[in-house]
N, C-alpha and C positions, 0 to 999 in steps of 0.2 A: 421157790417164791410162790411157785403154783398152789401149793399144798397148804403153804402160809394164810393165802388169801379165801381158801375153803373155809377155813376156820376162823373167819372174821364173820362178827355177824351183821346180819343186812343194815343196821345202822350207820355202824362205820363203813360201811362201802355208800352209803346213800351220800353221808358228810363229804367222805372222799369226790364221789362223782360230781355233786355241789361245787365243791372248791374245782376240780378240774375244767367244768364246764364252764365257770366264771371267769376262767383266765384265756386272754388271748392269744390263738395260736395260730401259726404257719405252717405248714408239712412242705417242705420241699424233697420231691423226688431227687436224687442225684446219684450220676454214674461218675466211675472213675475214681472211687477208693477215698483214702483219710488225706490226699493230700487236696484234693477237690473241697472236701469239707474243712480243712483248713484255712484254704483262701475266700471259702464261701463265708466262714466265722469271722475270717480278717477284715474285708472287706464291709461286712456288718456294723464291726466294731468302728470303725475309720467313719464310718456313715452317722455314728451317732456322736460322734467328737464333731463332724461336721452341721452336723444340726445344732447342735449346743452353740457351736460358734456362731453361727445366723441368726439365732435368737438370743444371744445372750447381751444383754443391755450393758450401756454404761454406767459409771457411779454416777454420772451428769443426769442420764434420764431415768433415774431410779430416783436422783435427788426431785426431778419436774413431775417425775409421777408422782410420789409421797404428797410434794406441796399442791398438785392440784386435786387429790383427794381430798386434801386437809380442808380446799377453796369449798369443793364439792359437798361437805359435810356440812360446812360452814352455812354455805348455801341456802341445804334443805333445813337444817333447824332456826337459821336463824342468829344463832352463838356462836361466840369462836368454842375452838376447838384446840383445846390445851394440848401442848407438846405430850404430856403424862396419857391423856386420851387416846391421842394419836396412837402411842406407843402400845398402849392397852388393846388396843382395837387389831396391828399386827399381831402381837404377842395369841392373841385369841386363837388367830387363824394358822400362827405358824407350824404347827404338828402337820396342817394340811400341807404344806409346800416343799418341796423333795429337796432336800440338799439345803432349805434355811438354815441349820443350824451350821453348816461347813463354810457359807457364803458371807451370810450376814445373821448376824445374831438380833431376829428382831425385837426381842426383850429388853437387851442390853444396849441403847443405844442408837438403832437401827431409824427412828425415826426421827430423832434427836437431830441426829449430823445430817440427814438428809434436809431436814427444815433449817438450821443452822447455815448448811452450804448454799441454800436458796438462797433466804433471802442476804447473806453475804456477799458472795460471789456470782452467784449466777445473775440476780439481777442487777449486774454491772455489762453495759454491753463490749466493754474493753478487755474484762473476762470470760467472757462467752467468744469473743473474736480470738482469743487467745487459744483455751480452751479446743475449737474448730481448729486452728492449725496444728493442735498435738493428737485431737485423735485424725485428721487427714492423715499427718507424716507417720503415727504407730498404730493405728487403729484402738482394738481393745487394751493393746501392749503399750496403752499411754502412759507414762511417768504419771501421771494424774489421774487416772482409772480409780481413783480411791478417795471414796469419802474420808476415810480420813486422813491422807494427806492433803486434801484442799483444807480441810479443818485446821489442820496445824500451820497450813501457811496464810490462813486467814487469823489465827489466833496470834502468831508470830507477828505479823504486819499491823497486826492493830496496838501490838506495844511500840510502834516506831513514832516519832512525831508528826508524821502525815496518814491522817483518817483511811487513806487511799495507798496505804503500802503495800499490800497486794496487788496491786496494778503494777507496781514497780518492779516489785520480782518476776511477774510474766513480763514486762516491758525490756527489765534488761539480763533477764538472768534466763 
C-alpha cells in the first residue's frame, strides 16, 4: 500500500486529505482485543437506534408541522398557499434530508395527506382526544402512526351518512 501511495501524485493526496479532514472523527484508544471492539461497535449502534427513537416524530406532528408552515408562509406573503406549492417547496429540499425518500416520499404526496389529515381530523378535538390515548397505550407503535391510515379512515367515514364518521370509528371501534 506503502509503494501505492509513493506514486500518487500530490494532487490526489491533497483531494484525499480534503475529504479526510472534512469528516468527523473519534480515535478511541482500546485494550482487550476484537471482543472489546465488538461491544464497543454494539453498543454504538443501539445508541443510534436510540436517538432515532427520541427524535423521531409522529404522523400527527409531521401532519401540525407541514400545516403550520403552510400558516407560516401564508402569513409572510399574504396568499394562500396551494397544496401543489406546499408540495413543490418539500420536494425542493428533499435530496437534503437523510432517509426522505424511505420515510416519506415528499414529492409524491407528502404534503398532500399531511394538510388533508389537518384540517380533517386533527382539527376535531374528539379526534385528537382519541388519537392522545393511542399514542399514550403504543407510543410511536400506534395503529395510527400513519398519514395514510388516518387518510383512508377519514375518506372511508365521509362516504357514511353522518359528516362525523370518523368520530365514530375512534369512538366505537
Amino acid at each position: 500500500m506503502r509503494s501505492n501511495l509513493c506514486q500518487v501524485g500530490d494532487d490526489i493526496l491533497d483531494q484525499w486529505r480534503t475529504m479526510i479532514l472534512s469528516c468527523p472523527v473519534m480515535i478511541i484508544l482500546m485494550e482487550g482485543g476484537p471482543d472489546q471492539l465488538y461491544w464497543q461497535a454494539f453498543k454504538k449502534r443501539q445508541q443510534v437506534v436510540a436517538n432515532y427513537e427520541a427524535c423521531r416524530r409522529t404522523a400527527r406532528q409531521l401532519a401540525y408541522e407541514v400545516a403550520a408552515l403552510k400558516a407560516k408562509k401564508e402569513a409572510e406573503t399574504g396568499d394562500l398557499l396551494s397544496v401543489k406549492e406546499l408540495s413543490d417547496m418539500f420536494a425542493l429540499h428533499q435530496s437534503d434530508m437523510a432517509g426522505a425518500s424511505k420515510r416519506t416520499d415528499m414529492a409524491d404526496g407528502f404534503a398532500k395527506d399531511c394538510i388533508f389529515v389537518f384540517e380533517k381530523m386533527l382539527s376535531d378535538p374528539v379526534c385528537n382526544s382519541c388519537l392522545d390515548i393511542l399514542e399514550e397505550k403504543f407510543g410511536l407503535s400506534s395503529p395510527l402512526n400513519s398519514l395514510q391510515k388516518m387518510r383512508v379512515i377519514i375518506e372511508k367515514s365521509e362516504s357514511t351518512p353522518t359528516r362525523w364518521g370518523h368520530r365514530m370509528i375512534f369512538l366505537n371501534g
